[in-house]
Structures are given as C-alpha cells and as structure tokens.
C-alpha positions in Angstrom: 100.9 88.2 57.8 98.1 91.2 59.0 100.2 91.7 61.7 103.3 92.4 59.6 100.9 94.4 58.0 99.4 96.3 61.2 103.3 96.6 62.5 104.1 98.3 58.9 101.3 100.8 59.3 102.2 101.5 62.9 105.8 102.2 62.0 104.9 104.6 59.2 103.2 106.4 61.8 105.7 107.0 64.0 107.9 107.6 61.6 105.9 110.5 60.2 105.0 111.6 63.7 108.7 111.7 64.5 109.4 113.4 61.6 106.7 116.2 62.5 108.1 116.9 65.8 111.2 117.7 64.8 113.0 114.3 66.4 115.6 112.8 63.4 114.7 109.1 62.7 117.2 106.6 61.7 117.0 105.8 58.2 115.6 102.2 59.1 113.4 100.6 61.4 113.7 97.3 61.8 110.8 94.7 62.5 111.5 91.6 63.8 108.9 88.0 63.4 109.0 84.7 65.1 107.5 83.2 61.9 110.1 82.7 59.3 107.2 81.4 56.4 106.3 85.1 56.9 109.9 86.4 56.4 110.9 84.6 53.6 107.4 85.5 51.7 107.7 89.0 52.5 111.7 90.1 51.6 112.5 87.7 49.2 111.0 89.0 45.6 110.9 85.8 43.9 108.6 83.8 46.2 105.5 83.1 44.9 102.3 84.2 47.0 100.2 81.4 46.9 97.3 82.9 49.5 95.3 85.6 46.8 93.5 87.0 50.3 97.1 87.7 51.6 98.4 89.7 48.9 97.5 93.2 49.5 99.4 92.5 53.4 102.6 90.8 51.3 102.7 93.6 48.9 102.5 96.2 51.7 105.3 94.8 53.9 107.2 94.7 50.9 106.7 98.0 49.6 108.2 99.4 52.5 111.1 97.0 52.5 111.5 98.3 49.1 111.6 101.7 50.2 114.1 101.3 52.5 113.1 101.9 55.8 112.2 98.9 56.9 114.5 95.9 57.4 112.2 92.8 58.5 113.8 89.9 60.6 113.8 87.0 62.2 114.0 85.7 65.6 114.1 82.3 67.0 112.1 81.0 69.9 115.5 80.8 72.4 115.8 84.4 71.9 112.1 85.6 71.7 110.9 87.0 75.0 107.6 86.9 74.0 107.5 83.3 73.6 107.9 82.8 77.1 104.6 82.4 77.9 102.5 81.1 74.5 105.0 78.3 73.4 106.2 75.3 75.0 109.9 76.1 75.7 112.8 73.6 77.7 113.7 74.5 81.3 116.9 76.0 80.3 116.0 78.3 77.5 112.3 79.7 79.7 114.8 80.5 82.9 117.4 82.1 80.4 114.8 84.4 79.1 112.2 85.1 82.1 115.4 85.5 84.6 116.4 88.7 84.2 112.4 90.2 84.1 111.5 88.0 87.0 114.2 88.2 89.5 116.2 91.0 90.7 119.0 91.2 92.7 117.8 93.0 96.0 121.3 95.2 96.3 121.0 96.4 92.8 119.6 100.0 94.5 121.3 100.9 97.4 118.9 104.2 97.6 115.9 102.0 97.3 114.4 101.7 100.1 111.0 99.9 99.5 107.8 100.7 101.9 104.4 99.9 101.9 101.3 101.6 101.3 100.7 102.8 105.2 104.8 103.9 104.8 106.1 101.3 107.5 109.7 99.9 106.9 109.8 97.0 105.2 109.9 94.1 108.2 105.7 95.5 108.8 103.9 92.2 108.1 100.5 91.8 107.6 100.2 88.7 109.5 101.7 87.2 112.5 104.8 85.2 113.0 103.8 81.5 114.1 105.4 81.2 117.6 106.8 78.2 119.4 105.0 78.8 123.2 102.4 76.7 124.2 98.7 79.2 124.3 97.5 79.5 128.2 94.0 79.2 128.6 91.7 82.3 128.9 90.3 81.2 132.5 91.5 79.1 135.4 87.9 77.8 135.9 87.5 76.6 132.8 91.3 74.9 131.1 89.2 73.6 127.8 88.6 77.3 126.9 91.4 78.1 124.4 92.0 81.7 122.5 90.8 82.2 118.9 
C-alpha cells in the first residue's frame, strides 16, 4: 500500500514536470501491482479499509484514481518480470520471462562488432587453449624437470 502511495506521488511529479517542459502527457497513467488485495482496496469505492494506519495511503491512491489520471492494475505473477527473481516461479513460466532479457541472438546486429577493452577482435582470449601434445621436459639432464 506505501508503495502505491510512493508510485502516486512519483507520477504526479512527472506529470507536472512534463507538463512544465512543454511535452503533452496522455491523459492517464497507468500503474500496475502484483498484489491484487491492494487493487481491489484501492479502485473499488465500496471496500471497507479495515487497517486505520493505511488510510491516508488508500485515500491518496484513490484520490488520484478519482481524478482521472491514474488507472491502477493488476498483473499476475506469469506475466510480471519483476517476479523473476523474488518469487518461486515453474521452469516454464521463469524461462518465458527471463528469455528474452537473458539471451540474445548473436546475428541480431550485423554492424555489431563486439571488442574488448585492449580493442582485439573478439577470438583474443585471456587464457590459453588446453592442448593435446605431450610437455617436453626443460633439460636433457634432468627428464623429471617439467615446465610450470
């Protein structure tokens, strides 16, 4: 509920700072919560608030949904990004959502052309390549010797 609250307040001000600049604002912003308790208790008039410490939050979410330039909705958890990482989700519905901000496909640019920091191509490793050959020893005299 405070965070319906802060996201209220933080929307006003953008608004108005919009507004100030000169840049036209859509007559509604809309505000979307994963907790539908929260919703319900916030758009619907007619439900009771039962929390007296919560009020003054309620009332202010719904003052500006009564205004009119704020539409508040609801999202589930298979469509909320942000709950990729803070709820507990099924295989399917975590690789639905994190796919497309953890993977790219590596053709997608044709102008890219990634380099590192010290602006070698991209095959520059910063290790070495395990190889198959057998090491020779450093000395004849002495076959135990073996390179480090």
């Amino acid at each position: 509920m405070i965070a319906a609250r802060m996201a209220i307040d933080l929307i006003i001000e953008m608004r108005y700072k919009l507004r100030c600049l000169g840049i036209p604002v859509e007559k509604r912003s809309e505000l979307l919560g994963d907790n539908l308790s929260v919703v319900v208790n916030t758009t619907l008039p007619s439900s009771k608030i039962k929390k007296k410490h919560l009020s003054c939050q309620i009332m202010r979410v719904r003052e500006a949904i009564a205004a009119g330039f704020v539409q508040f909705g609801h999202v589930r958890s298979e469509q909320n990004i942000a709950d990729i990482m803070t709820k507990p989700l099924g295989p399917s519905v975590f690789h639905r959502l994190a796919h497309p901000y953890l993977f790219r496909h590596l053709n997608s640019h044709k102008d890219d052309n990634p380099k590192d920091v010290l602006n070698a191509p991209v095959p520059y490793r910063h290790y070495t390549q395990p190889t198959s050959k057998k090491r020779q020893p450093h000395s004849e005299t002495n076959p135990n010797l073996e390179p480090s």
